[in-house]
Structures are given as C-alpha cells and as structure tokens.
ZAMARGU-4260 file (C-alpha; in steps of 0.2 Angstrom, whole numbers, plus 5000, padded with zeros to 4 digits):
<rodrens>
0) 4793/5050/5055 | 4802/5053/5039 | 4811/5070/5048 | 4818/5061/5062 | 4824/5046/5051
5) 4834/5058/5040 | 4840/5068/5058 | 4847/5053/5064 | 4855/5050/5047 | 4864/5065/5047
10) 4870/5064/5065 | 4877/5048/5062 | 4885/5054/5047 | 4891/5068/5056 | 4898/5058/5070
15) 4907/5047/5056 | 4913/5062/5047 | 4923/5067/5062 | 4928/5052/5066 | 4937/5051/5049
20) 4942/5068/5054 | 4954/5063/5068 | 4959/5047/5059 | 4965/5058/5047 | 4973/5069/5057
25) 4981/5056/5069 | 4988/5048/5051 | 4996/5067/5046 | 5001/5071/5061 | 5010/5053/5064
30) 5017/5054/5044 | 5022/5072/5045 | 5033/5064/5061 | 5040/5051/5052 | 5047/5061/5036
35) 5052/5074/5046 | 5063/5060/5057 | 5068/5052/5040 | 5073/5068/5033 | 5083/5072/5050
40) 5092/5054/5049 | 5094/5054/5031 | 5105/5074/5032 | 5113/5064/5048 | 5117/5050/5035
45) 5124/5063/5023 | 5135/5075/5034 | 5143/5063/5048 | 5155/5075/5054 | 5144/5089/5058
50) 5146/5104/5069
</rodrens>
C-alpha cells in the first residue's frame, strides 16, 4: 500500500519536474532571443551607417 503510494509520488513529481524542465527551457530559449535581438538593435542603434 505504502510502496505504490510513494511510486505514484515520485512519478508525479517526476512528470512535474519536467514539466518545469521545458518551462524553463522555453523561458531561456525565448530570453536568450530577446537579448540577442536587443543586443542586435542596440549595435544597430549605435553604428547607423554600417557596411
């Protein structure tokens, strides 16, 4: 009784863990984006008249 209780404990925190897995790695993924395209317009900003 006890031993599948903690079983299905540790599958739902497993299935939570990833979940927070691939929320974290959609929020990296979307942040690493939007500094990289800030970065860009901001050395767009600076140099106007590029190459």
């Amino acid at each position: 009784m006890s031993s599948s209780l903690t079983i299905g404990t540790g599958n739902l925190l497993l299935s939570l863990g990833s979940a927070l897995t691939l929320e974290m790695l959609f929020a990296l993924t979307y942040f690493s984006e939007a500094m990289s395209s800030r970065l860009t317009l901001g050395w767009e900003e600076r140099d106007p008249e590029g190459p």
